[in-house]
DRENVEXPA-796635 format. One record per residue (C-alpha): residue in three letters; x, y negated, z negated. Coordinates in Angstrom, 3 decimals, m for minus. Layout:
! DRENVEXPA-796635
   res          u          v          w
   ALA          X          Y          Z
...
This chain:
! DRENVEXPA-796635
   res          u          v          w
   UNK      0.000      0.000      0.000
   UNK      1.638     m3.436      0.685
   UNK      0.750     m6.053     m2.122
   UNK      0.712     m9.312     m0.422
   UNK      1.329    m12.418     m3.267
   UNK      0.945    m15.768     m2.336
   UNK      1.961    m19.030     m3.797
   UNK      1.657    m22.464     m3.730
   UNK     m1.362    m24.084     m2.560
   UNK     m5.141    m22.909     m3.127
   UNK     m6.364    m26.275     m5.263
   UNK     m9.438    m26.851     m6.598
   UNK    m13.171    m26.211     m5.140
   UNK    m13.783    m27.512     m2.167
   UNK    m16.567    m29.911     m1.137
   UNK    m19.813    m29.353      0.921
   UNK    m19.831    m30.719      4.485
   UNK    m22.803    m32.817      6.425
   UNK    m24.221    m29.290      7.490
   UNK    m24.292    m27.218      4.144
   UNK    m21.604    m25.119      4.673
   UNK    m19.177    m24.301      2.372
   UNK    m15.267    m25.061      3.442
   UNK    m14.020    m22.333      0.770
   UNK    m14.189    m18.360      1.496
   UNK    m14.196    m15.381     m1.332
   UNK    m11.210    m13.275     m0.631
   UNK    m13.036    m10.248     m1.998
   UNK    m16.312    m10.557     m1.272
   UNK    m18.734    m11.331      1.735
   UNK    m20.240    m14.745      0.633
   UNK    m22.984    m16.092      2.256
   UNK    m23.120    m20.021      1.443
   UNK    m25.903    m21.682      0.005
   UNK    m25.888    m25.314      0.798
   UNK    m26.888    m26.596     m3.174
   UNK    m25.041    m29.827     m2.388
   UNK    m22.349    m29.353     m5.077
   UNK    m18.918    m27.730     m5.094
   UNK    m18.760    m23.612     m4.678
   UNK    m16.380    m21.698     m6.905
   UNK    m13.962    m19.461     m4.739
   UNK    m11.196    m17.452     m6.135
   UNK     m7.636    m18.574     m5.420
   UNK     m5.771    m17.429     m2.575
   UNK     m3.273    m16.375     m5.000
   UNK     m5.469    m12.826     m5.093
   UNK     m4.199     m9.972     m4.018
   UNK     m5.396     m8.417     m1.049
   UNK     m5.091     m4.635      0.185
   UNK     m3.612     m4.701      3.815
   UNK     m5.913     m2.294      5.288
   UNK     m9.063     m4.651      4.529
   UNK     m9.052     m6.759      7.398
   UNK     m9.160    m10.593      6.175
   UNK    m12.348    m12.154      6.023
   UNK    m12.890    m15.558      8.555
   UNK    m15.384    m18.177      7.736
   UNK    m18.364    m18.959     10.027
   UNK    m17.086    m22.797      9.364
   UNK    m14.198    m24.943      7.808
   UNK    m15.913    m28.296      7.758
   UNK    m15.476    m28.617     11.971
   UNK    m17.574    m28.375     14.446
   UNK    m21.509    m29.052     14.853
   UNK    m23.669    m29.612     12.314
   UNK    m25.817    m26.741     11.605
   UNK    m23.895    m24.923     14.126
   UNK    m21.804    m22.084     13.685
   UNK    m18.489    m22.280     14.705
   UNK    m14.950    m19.622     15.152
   UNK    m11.959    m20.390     14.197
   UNK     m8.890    m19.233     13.474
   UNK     m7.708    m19.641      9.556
   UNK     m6.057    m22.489      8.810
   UNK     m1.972    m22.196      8.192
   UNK     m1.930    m24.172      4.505
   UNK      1.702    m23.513      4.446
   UNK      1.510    m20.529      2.389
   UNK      4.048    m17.915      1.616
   UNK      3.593    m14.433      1.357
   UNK      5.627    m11.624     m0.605
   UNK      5.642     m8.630      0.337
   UNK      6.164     m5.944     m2.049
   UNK      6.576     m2.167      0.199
   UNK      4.921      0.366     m2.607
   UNK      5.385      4.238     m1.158
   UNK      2.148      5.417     m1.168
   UNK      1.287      9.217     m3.162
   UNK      0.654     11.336      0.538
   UNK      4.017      9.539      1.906
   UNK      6.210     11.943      3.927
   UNK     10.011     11.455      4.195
   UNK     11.323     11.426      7.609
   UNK     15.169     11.192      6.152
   UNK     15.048      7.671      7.544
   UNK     13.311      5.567      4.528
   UNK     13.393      6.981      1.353
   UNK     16.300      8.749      2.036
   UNK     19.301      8.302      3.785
   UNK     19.696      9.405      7.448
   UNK     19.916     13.180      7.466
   UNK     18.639     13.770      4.588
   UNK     16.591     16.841      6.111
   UNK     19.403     17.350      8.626
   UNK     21.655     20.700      7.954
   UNK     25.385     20.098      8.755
   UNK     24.421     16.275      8.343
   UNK     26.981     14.246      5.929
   UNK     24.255     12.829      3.826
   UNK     21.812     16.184      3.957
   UNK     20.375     16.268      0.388
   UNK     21.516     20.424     m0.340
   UNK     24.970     18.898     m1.392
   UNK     23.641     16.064     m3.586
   UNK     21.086     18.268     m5.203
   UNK     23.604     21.008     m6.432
   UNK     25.779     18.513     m8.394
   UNK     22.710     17.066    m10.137
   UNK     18.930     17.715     m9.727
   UNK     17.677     15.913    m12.508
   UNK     17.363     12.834     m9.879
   UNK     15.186     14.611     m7.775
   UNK     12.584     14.943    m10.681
   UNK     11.686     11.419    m10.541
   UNK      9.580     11.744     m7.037
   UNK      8.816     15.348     m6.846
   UNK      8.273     15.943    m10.668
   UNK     10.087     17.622    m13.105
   UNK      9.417     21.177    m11.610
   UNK      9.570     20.025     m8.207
   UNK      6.437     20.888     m7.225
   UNK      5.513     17.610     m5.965
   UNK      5.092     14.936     m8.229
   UNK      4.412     11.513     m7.165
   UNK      5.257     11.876     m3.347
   UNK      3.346     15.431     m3.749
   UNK      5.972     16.640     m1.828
   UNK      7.199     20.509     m2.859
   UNK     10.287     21.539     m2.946
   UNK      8.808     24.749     m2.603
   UNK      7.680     24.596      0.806
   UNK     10.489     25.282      2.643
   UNK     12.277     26.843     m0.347
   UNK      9.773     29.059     m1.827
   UNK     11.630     31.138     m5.086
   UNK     14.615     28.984     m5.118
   UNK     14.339     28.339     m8.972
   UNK     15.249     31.752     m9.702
   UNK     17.544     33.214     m6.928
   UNK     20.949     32.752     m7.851
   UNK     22.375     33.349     m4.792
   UNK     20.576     30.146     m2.991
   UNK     23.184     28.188     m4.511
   UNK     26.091     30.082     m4.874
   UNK     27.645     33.627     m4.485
   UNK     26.258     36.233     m2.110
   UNK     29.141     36.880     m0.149
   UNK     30.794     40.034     m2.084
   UNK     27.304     40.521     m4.357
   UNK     23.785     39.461     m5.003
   UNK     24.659     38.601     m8.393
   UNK     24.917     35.162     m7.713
   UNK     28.751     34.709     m9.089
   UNK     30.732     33.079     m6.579
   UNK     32.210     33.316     m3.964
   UNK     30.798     31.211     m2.483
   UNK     30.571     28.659     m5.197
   UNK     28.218     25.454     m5.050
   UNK     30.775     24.297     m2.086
   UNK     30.848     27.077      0.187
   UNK     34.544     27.662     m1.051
   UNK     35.479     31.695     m0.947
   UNK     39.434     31.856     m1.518
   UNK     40.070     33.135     m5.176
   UNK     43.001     30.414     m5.687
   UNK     39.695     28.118     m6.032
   UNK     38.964     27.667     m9.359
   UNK     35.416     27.465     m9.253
   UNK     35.833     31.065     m7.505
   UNK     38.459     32.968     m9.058
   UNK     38.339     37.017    m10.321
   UNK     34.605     36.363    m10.479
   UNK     33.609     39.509     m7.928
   UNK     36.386     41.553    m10.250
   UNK     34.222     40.883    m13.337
   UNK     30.615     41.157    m12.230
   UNK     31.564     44.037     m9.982
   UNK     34.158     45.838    m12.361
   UNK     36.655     46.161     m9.740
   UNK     39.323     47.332    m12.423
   UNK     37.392     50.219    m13.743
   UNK     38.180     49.539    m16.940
   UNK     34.870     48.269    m17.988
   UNK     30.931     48.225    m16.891
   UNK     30.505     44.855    m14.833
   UNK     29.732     42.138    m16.818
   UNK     26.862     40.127    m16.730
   UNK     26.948     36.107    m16.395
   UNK     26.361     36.168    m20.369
   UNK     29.592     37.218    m21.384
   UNK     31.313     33.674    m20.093
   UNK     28.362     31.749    m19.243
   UNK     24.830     30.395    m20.679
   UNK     22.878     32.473    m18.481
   UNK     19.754     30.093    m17.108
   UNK     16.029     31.585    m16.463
   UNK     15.690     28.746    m13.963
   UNK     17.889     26.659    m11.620
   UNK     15.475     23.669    m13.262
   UNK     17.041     25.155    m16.989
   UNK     18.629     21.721    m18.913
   UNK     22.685     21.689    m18.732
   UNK     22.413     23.986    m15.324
   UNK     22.522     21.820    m12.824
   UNK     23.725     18.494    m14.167
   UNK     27.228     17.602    m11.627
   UNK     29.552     18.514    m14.008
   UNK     31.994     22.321    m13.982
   UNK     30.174     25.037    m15.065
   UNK     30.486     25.467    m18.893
   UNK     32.055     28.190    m20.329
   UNK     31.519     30.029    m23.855
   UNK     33.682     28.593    m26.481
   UNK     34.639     31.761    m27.911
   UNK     36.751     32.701    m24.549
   UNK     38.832     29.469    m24.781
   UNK     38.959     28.287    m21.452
   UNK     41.577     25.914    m20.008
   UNK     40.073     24.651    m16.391
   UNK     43.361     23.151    m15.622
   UNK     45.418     25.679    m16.549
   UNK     42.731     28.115    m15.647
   UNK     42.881     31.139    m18.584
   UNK     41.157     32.119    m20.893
   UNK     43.527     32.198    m24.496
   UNK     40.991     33.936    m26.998
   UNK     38.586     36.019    m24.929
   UNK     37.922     39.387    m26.715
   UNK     38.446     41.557    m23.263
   UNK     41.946     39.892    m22.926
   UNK     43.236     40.885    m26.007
   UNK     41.676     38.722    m28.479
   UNK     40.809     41.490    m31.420
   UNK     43.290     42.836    m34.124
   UNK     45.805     45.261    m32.280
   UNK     45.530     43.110    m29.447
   UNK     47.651     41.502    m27.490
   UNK     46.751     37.782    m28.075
   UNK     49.295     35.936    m25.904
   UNK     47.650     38.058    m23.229
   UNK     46.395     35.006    m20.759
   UNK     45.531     36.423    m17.279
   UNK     45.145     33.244    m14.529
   UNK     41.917     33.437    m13.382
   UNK     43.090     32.419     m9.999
   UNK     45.600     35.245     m9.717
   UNK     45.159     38.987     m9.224
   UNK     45.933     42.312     m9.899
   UNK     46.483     41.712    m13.727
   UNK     44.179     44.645    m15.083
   UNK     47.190     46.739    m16.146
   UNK     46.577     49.035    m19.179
   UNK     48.370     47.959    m21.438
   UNK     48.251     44.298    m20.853
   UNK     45.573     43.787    m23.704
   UNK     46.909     46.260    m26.493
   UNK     50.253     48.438    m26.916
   UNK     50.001     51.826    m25.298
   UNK     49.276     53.602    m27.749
   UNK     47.620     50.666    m30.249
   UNK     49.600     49.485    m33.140
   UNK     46.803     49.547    m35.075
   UNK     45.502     52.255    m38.015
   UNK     46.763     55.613    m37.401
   UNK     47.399     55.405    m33.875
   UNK     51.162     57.463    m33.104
   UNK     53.179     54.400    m32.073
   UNK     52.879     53.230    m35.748
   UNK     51.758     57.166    m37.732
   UNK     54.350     59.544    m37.807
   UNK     52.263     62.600    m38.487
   UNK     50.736     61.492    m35.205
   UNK     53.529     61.202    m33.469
   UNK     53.497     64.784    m31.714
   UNK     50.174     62.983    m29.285
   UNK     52.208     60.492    m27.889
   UNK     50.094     59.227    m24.923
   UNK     47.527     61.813    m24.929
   UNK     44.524     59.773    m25.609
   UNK     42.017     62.665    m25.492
   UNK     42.874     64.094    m28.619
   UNK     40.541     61.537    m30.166
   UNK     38.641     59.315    m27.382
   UNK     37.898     62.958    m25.347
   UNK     36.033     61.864    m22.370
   UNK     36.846     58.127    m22.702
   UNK     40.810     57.943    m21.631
   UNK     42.917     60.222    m20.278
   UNK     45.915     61.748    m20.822
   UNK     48.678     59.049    m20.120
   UNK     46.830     56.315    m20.943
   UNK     46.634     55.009    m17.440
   UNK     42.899     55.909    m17.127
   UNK     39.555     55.037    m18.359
   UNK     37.350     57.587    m17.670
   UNK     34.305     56.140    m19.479
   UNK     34.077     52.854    m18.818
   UNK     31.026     52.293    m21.414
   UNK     33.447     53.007    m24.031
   UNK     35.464     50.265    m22.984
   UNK     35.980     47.047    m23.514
   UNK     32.705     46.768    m25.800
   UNK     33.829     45.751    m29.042
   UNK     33.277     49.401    m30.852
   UNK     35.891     51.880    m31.353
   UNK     34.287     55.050    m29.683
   UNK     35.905     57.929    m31.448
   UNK     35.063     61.771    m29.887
   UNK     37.251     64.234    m31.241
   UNK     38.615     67.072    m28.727
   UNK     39.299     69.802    m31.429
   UNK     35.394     69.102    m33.113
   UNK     35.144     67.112    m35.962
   UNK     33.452     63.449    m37.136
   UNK     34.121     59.851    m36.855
   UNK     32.292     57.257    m39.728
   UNK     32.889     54.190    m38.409
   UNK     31.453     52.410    m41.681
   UNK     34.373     54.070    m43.998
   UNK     36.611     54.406    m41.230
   UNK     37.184     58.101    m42.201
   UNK     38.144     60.909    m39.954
   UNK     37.379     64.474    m40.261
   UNK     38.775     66.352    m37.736
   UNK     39.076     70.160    m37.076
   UNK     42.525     69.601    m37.643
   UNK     43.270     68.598    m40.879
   UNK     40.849     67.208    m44.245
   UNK     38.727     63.854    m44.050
   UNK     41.537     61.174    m44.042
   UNK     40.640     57.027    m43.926
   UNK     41.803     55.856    m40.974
Protein backbone atom coordinates (compact mmCIF):
# COMPACT_ATOMS: atom_id res chain seq x y z
CA UNK A 1 0.00 0.00 0.00
CA UNK A 2 1.64 3.44 -0.68
CA UNK A 3 0.75 6.05 2.12
CA UNK A 4 0.71 9.31 0.42
CA UNK A 5 1.33 12.42 3.27
CA UNK A 6 0.94 15.77 2.34
CA UNK A 7 1.96 19.03 3.80
CA UNK A 8 1.66 22.46 3.73
CA UNK A 9 -1.36 24.08 2.56
CA UNK A 10 -5.14 22.91 3.13
CA UNK A 11 -6.36 26.27 5.26
CA UNK A 12 -9.44 26.85 6.60
CA UNK A 13 -13.17 26.21 5.14
CA UNK A 14 -13.78 27.51 2.17
CA UNK A 15 -16.57 29.91 1.14
CA UNK A 16 -19.81 29.35 -0.92
CA UNK A 17 -19.83 30.72 -4.48
CA UNK A 18 -22.80 32.82 -6.42
CA UNK A 19 -24.22 29.29 -7.49
CA UNK A 20 -24.29 27.22 -4.14
CA UNK A 21 -21.60 25.12 -4.67
CA UNK A 22 -19.18 24.30 -2.37
CA UNK A 23 -15.27 25.06 -3.44
CA UNK A 24 -14.02 22.33 -0.77
CA UNK A 25 -14.19 18.36 -1.50
CA UNK A 26 -14.20 15.38 1.33
CA UNK A 27 -11.21 13.27 0.63
CA UNK A 28 -13.04 10.25 2.00
CA UNK A 29 -16.31 10.56 1.27
CA UNK A 30 -18.73 11.33 -1.73
CA UNK A 31 -20.24 14.75 -0.63
CA UNK A 32 -22.98 16.09 -2.26
CA UNK A 33 -23.12 20.02 -1.44
CA UNK A 34 -25.90 21.68 -0.01
CA UNK A 35 -25.89 25.31 -0.80
CA UNK A 36 -26.89 26.60 3.17
CA UNK A 37 -25.04 29.83 2.39
CA UNK A 38 -22.35 29.35 5.08
CA UNK A 39 -18.92 27.73 5.09
CA UNK A 40 -18.76 23.61 4.68
CA UNK A 41 -16.38 21.70 6.90
CA UNK A 42 -13.96 19.46 4.74
CA UNK A 43 -11.20 17.45 6.14
CA UNK A 44 -7.64 18.57 5.42
CA UNK A 45 -5.77 17.43 2.58
CA UNK A 46 -3.27 16.38 5.00
CA UNK A 47 -5.47 12.83 5.09
CA UNK A 48 -4.20 9.97 4.02
CA UNK A 49 -5.40 8.42 1.05
CA UNK A 50 -5.09 4.64 -0.18
CA UNK A 51 -3.61 4.70 -3.82
CA UNK A 52 -5.91 2.29 -5.29
CA UNK A 53 -9.06 4.65 -4.53
CA UNK A 54 -9.05 6.76 -7.40
CA UNK A 55 -9.16 10.59 -6.18
CA UNK A 56 -12.35 12.15 -6.02
CA UNK A 57 -12.89 15.56 -8.55
CA UNK A 58 -15.38 18.18 -7.74
CA UNK A 59 -18.36 18.96 -10.03
CA UNK A 60 -17.09 22.80 -9.36
CA UNK A 61 -14.20 24.94 -7.81
CA UNK A 62 -15.91 28.30 -7.76
CA UNK A 63 -15.48 28.62 -11.97
CA UNK A 64 -17.57 28.38 -14.45
CA UNK A 65 -21.51 29.05 -14.85
CA UNK A 66 -23.67 29.61 -12.31
CA UNK A 67 -25.82 26.74 -11.61
CA UNK A 68 -23.90 24.92 -14.13
CA UNK A 69 -21.80 22.08 -13.68
CA UNK A 70 -18.49 22.28 -14.70
CA UNK A 71 -14.95 19.62 -15.15
CA UNK A 72 -11.96 20.39 -14.20
CA UNK A 73 -8.89 19.23 -13.47
CA UNK A 74 -7.71 19.64 -9.56
CA UNK A 75 -6.06 22.49 -8.81
CA UNK A 76 -1.97 22.20 -8.19
CA UNK A 77 -1.93 24.17 -4.50
CA UNK A 78 1.70 23.51 -4.45
CA UNK A 79 1.51 20.53 -2.39
CA UNK A 80 4.05 17.92 -1.62
CA UNK A 81 3.59 14.43 -1.36
CA UNK A 82 5.63 11.62 0.60
CA UNK A 83 5.64 8.63 -0.34
CA UNK A 84 6.16 5.94 2.05
CA UNK A 85 6.58 2.17 -0.20
CA UNK A 86 4.92 -0.37 2.61
CA UNK A 87 5.38 -4.24 1.16
CA UNK A 88 2.15 -5.42 1.17
CA UNK A 89 1.29 -9.22 3.16
CA UNK A 90 0.65 -11.34 -0.54
CA UNK A 91 4.02 -9.54 -1.91
CA UNK A 92 6.21 -11.94 -3.93
CA UNK A 93 10.01 -11.46 -4.19
CA UNK A 94 11.32 -11.43 -7.61
CA UNK A 95 15.17 -11.19 -6.15
CA UNK A 96 15.05 -7.67 -7.54
CA UNK A 97 13.31 -5.57 -4.53
CA UNK A 98 13.39 -6.98 -1.35
CA UNK A 99 16.30 -8.75 -2.04
CA UNK A 100 19.30 -8.30 -3.79
CA UNK A 101 19.70 -9.40 -7.45
CA UNK A 102 19.92 -13.18 -7.47
CA UNK A 103 18.64 -13.77 -4.59
CA UNK A 104 16.59 -16.84 -6.11
CA UNK A 105 19.40 -17.35 -8.63
CA UNK A 106 21.65 -20.70 -7.95
CA UNK A 107 25.38 -20.10 -8.76
CA UNK A 108 24.42 -16.28 -8.34
CA UNK A 109 26.98 -14.25 -5.93
CA UNK A 110 24.25 -12.83 -3.83
CA UNK A 111 21.81 -16.18 -3.96
CA UNK A 112 20.37 -16.27 -0.39
CA UNK A 113 21.52 -20.42 0.34
CA UNK A 114 24.97 -18.90 1.39
CA UNK A 115 23.64 -16.06 3.59
CA UNK A 116 21.09 -18.27 5.20
CA UNK A 117 23.60 -21.01 6.43
CA UNK A 118 25.78 -18.51 8.39
CA UNK A 119 22.71 -17.07 10.14
CA UNK A 120 18.93 -17.72 9.73
CA UNK A 121 17.68 -15.91 12.51
CA UNK A 122 17.36 -12.83 9.88
CA UNK A 123 15.19 -14.61 7.78
CA UNK A 124 12.58 -14.94 10.68
CA UNK A 125 11.69 -11.42 10.54
CA UNK A 126 9.58 -11.74 7.04
CA UNK A 127 8.82 -15.35 6.85
CA UNK A 128 8.27 -15.94 10.67
CA UNK A 129 10.09 -17.62 13.11
CA UNK A 130 9.42 -21.18 11.61
CA UNK A 131 9.57 -20.02 8.21
CA UNK A 132 6.44 -20.89 7.22
CA UNK A 133 5.51 -17.61 5.96
CA UNK A 134 5.09 -14.94 8.23
CA UNK A 135 4.41 -11.51 7.17
CA UNK A 136 5.26 -11.88 3.35
CA UNK A 137 3.35 -15.43 3.75
CA UNK A 138 5.97 -16.64 1.83
CA UNK A 139 7.20 -20.51 2.86
CA UNK A 140 10.29 -21.54 2.95
CA UNK A 141 8.81 -24.75 2.60
CA UNK A 142 7.68 -24.60 -0.81
CA UNK A 143 10.49 -25.28 -2.64
CA UNK A 144 12.28 -26.84 0.35
CA UNK A 145 9.77 -29.06 1.83
CA UNK A 146 11.63 -31.14 5.09
CA UNK A 147 14.62 -28.98 5.12
CA UNK A 148 14.34 -28.34 8.97
CA UNK A 149 15.25 -31.75 9.70
CA UNK A 150 17.54 -33.21 6.93
CA UNK A 151 20.95 -32.75 7.85
CA UNK A 152 22.37 -33.35 4.79
CA UNK A 153 20.58 -30.15 2.99
CA UNK A 154 23.18 -28.19 4.51
CA UNK A 155 26.09 -30.08 4.87
CA UNK A 156 27.64 -33.63 4.48
CA UNK A 157 26.26 -36.23 2.11
CA UNK A 158 29.14 -36.88 0.15
CA UNK A 159 30.79 -40.03 2.08
CA UNK A 160 27.30 -40.52 4.36
CA UNK A 161 23.79 -39.46 5.00
CA UNK A 162 24.66 -38.60 8.39
CA UNK A 163 24.92 -35.16 7.71
CA UNK A 164 28.75 -34.71 9.09
CA UNK A 165 30.73 -33.08 6.58
CA UNK A 166 32.21 -33.32 3.96
CA UNK A 167 30.80 -31.21 2.48
CA UNK A 168 30.57 -28.66 5.20
CA UNK A 169 28.22 -25.45 5.05
CA UNK A 170 30.78 -24.30 2.09
CA UNK A 171 30.85 -27.08 -0.19
CA UNK A 172 34.54 -27.66 1.05
CA UNK A 173 35.48 -31.69 0.95
CA UNK A 174 39.43 -31.86 1.52
CA UNK A 175 40.07 -33.14 5.18
CA UNK A 176 43.00 -30.41 5.69
CA UNK A 177 39.69 -28.12 6.03
CA UNK A 178 38.96 -27.67 9.36
CA UNK A 179 35.42 -27.46 9.25
CA UNK A 180 35.83 -31.07 7.51
CA UNK A 181 38.46 -32.97 9.06
CA UNK A 182 38.34 -37.02 10.32
CA UNK A 183 34.60 -36.36 10.48
CA UNK A 184 33.61 -39.51 7.93
CA UNK A 185 36.39 -41.55 10.25
CA UNK A 186 34.22 -40.88 13.34
CA UNK A 187 30.61 -41.16 12.23
CA UNK A 188 31.56 -44.04 9.98
CA UNK A 189 34.16 -45.84 12.36
CA UNK A 190 36.66 -46.16 9.74
CA UNK A 191 39.32 -47.33 12.42
CA UNK A 192 37.39 -50.22 13.74
CA UNK A 193 38.18 -49.54 16.94
CA UNK A 194 34.87 -48.27 17.99
CA UNK A 195 30.93 -48.23 16.89
CA UNK A 196 30.51 -44.86 14.83
CA UNK A 197 29.73 -42.14 16.82
CA UNK A 198 26.86 -40.13 16.73
CA UNK A 199 26.95 -36.11 16.39
CA UNK A 200 26.36 -36.17 20.37
CA UNK A 201 29.59 -37.22 21.38
CA UNK A 202 31.31 -33.67 20.09
CA UNK A 203 28.36 -31.75 19.24
CA UNK A 204 24.83 -30.39 20.68
CA UNK A 205 22.88 -32.47 18.48
CA UNK A 206 19.75 -30.09 17.11
CA UNK A 207 16.03 -31.58 16.46
CA UNK A 208 15.69 -28.75 13.96
CA UNK A 209 17.89 -26.66 11.62
CA UNK A 210 15.47 -23.67 13.26
CA UNK A 211 17.04 -25.16 16.99
CA UNK A 212 18.63 -21.72 18.91
CA UNK A 213 22.68 -21.69 18.73
CA UNK A 214 22.41 -23.99 15.32
CA UNK A 215 22.52 -21.82 12.82
CA UNK A 216 23.73 -18.49 14.17
CA UNK A 217 27.23 -17.60 11.63
CA UNK A 218 29.55 -18.51 14.01
CA UNK A 219 31.99 -22.32 13.98
CA UNK A 220 30.17 -25.04 15.07
CA UNK A 221 30.49 -25.47 18.89
CA UNK A 222 32.05 -28.19 20.33
CA UNK A 223 31.52 -30.03 23.85
CA UNK A 224 33.68 -28.59 26.48
CA UNK A 225 34.64 -31.76 27.91
CA UNK A 226 36.75 -32.70 24.55
CA UNK A 227 38.83 -29.47 24.78
CA UNK A 228 38.96 -28.29 21.45
CA UNK A 229 41.58 -25.91 20.01
CA UNK A 230 40.07 -24.65 16.39
CA UNK A 231 43.36 -23.15 15.62
CA UNK A 232 45.42 -25.68 16.55
CA UNK A 233 42.73 -28.12 15.65
CA UNK A 234 42.88 -31.14 18.58
CA UNK A 235 41.16 -32.12 20.89
CA UNK A 236 43.53 -32.20 24.50
CA UNK A 237 40.99 -33.94 27.00
CA UNK A 238 38.59 -36.02 24.93
CA UNK A 239 37.92 -39.39 26.71
CA UNK A 240 38.45 -41.56 23.26
CA UNK A 241 41.95 -39.89 22.93
CA UNK A 242 43.24 -40.88 26.01
CA UNK A 243 41.68 -38.72 28.48
CA UNK A 244 40.81 -41.49 31.42
CA UNK A 245 43.29 -42.84 34.12
CA UNK A 246 45.80 -45.26 32.28
CA UNK A 247 45.53 -43.11 29.45
CA UNK A 248 47.65 -41.50 27.49
CA UNK A 249 46.75 -37.78 28.08
CA UNK A 250 49.30 -35.94 25.90
CA UNK A 251 47.65 -38.06 23.23
CA UNK A 252 46.40 -35.01 20.76
CA UNK A 253 45.53 -36.42 17.28
CA UNK A 254 45.15 -33.24 14.53
CA UNK A 255 41.92 -33.44 13.38
CA UNK A 256 43.09 -32.42 10.00
CA UNK A 257 45.60 -35.25 9.72
CA UNK A 258 45.16 -38.99 9.22
CA UNK A 259 45.93 -42.31 9.90
CA UNK A 260 46.48 -41.71 13.73
CA UNK A 261 44.18 -44.64 15.08
CA UNK A 262 47.19 -46.74 16.15
CA UNK A 263 46.58 -49.04 19.18
CA UNK A 264 48.37 -47.96 21.44
CA UNK A 265 48.25 -44.30 20.85
CA UNK A 266 45.57 -43.79 23.70
CA UNK A 267 46.91 -46.26 26.49
CA UNK A 268 50.25 -48.44 26.92
CA UNK A 269 50.00 -51.83 25.30
CA UNK A 270 49.28 -53.60 27.75
CA UNK A 271 47.62 -50.67 30.25
CA UNK A 272 49.60 -49.48 33.14
CA UNK A 273 46.80 -49.55 35.07
CA UNK A 274 45.50 -52.25 38.01
CA UNK A 275 46.76 -55.61 37.40
CA UNK A 276 47.40 -55.41 33.87
CA UNK A 277 51.16 -57.46 33.10
CA UNK A 278 53.18 -54.40 32.07
CA UNK A 279 52.88 -53.23 35.75
CA UNK A 280 51.76 -57.17 37.73
CA UNK A 281 54.35 -59.54 37.81
CA UNK A 282 52.26 -62.60 38.49
CA UNK A 283 50.74 -61.49 35.21
CA UNK A 284 53.53 -61.20 33.47
CA UNK A 285 53.50 -64.78 31.71
CA UNK A 286 50.17 -62.98 29.29
CA UNK A 287 52.21 -60.49 27.89
CA UNK A 288 50.09 -59.23 24.92
CA UNK A 289 47.53 -61.81 24.93
CA UNK A 290 44.52 -59.77 25.61
CA UNK A 291 42.02 -62.67 25.49
CA UNK A 292 42.87 -64.09 28.62
CA UNK A 293 40.54 -61.54 30.17
CA UNK A 294 38.64 -59.31 27.38
CA UNK A 295 37.90 -62.96 25.35
CA UNK A 296 36.03 -61.86 22.37
CA UNK A 297 36.85 -58.13 22.70
CA UNK A 298 40.81 -57.94 21.63
CA UNK A 299 42.92 -60.22 20.28
CA UNK A 300 45.92 -61.75 20.82
CA UNK A 301 48.68 -59.05 20.12
CA UNK A 302 46.83 -56.32 20.94
CA UNK A 303 46.63 -55.01 17.44
CA UNK A 304 42.90 -55.91 17.13
CA UNK A 305 39.56 -55.04 18.36
CA UNK A 306 37.35 -57.59 17.67
CA UNK A 307 34.30 -56.14 19.48
CA UNK A 308 34.08 -52.85 18.82
CA UNK A 309 31.03 -52.29 21.41
CA UNK A 310 33.45 -53.01 24.03
CA UNK A 311 35.46 -50.27 22.98
CA UNK A 312 35.98 -47.05 23.51
CA UNK A 313 32.70 -46.77 25.80
CA UNK A 314 33.83 -45.75 29.04
CA UNK A 315 33.28 -49.40 30.85
CA UNK A 316 35.89 -51.88 31.35
CA UNK A 317 34.29 -55.05 29.68
CA UNK A 318 35.91 -57.93 31.45
CA UNK A 319 35.06 -61.77 29.89
CA UNK A 320 37.25 -64.23 31.24
CA UNK A 321 38.61 -67.07 28.73
CA UNK A 322 39.30 -69.80 31.43
CA UNK A 323 35.39 -69.10 33.11
CA UNK A 324 35.14 -67.11 35.96
CA UNK A 325 33.45 -63.45 37.14
CA UNK A 326 34.12 -59.85 36.85
CA UNK A 327 32.29 -57.26 39.73
CA UNK A 328 32.89 -54.19 38.41
CA UNK A 329 31.45 -52.41 41.68
CA UNK A 330 34.37 -54.07 44.00
CA UNK A 331 36.61 -54.41 41.23
CA UNK A 332 37.18 -58.10 42.20
CA UNK A 333 38.14 -60.91 39.95
CA UNK A 334 37.38 -64.47 40.26
CA UNK A 335 38.77 -66.35 37.74
CA UNK A 336 39.08 -70.16 37.08
CA UNK A 337 42.52 -69.60 37.64
CA UNK A 338 43.27 -68.60 40.88
CA UNK A 339 40.85 -67.21 44.25
CA UNK A 340 38.73 -63.85 44.05
CA UNK A 341 41.54 -61.17 44.04
CA UNK A 342 40.64 -57.03 43.93
CA UNK A 343 41.80 -55.86 40.97
Amino acid sequence: MVVFLACGGGGGGGGVDSGGKVDAWDAGEDQSAVDTGQDQGHKELGDVVDAKDSVPTTDDLGGGVDGQAEDVQPVDQGVQEDVIDVPPSDSKDTGQRYHPEGWATPGSANFHGKAAKQGISQCTTCHGADLTGGAVQVSCDSCHQGFKTDCVFCHGGKDNQTGAPPVDISDGADTTLVTVGAHTAHVSAKSGISVPFDCVVCHKKPSSALDPDHIDGSPAEVLASNGWDRQAAVCATAYCHGNFIGGNTSNKPKWTASSQAQCGSCHALPPSTGRHPSVFAKHSFMGKDCTNCHNGIANNGATQILDPTKHINQTKDVVLKLGGTWNPQTKTCDPACHRAEQW
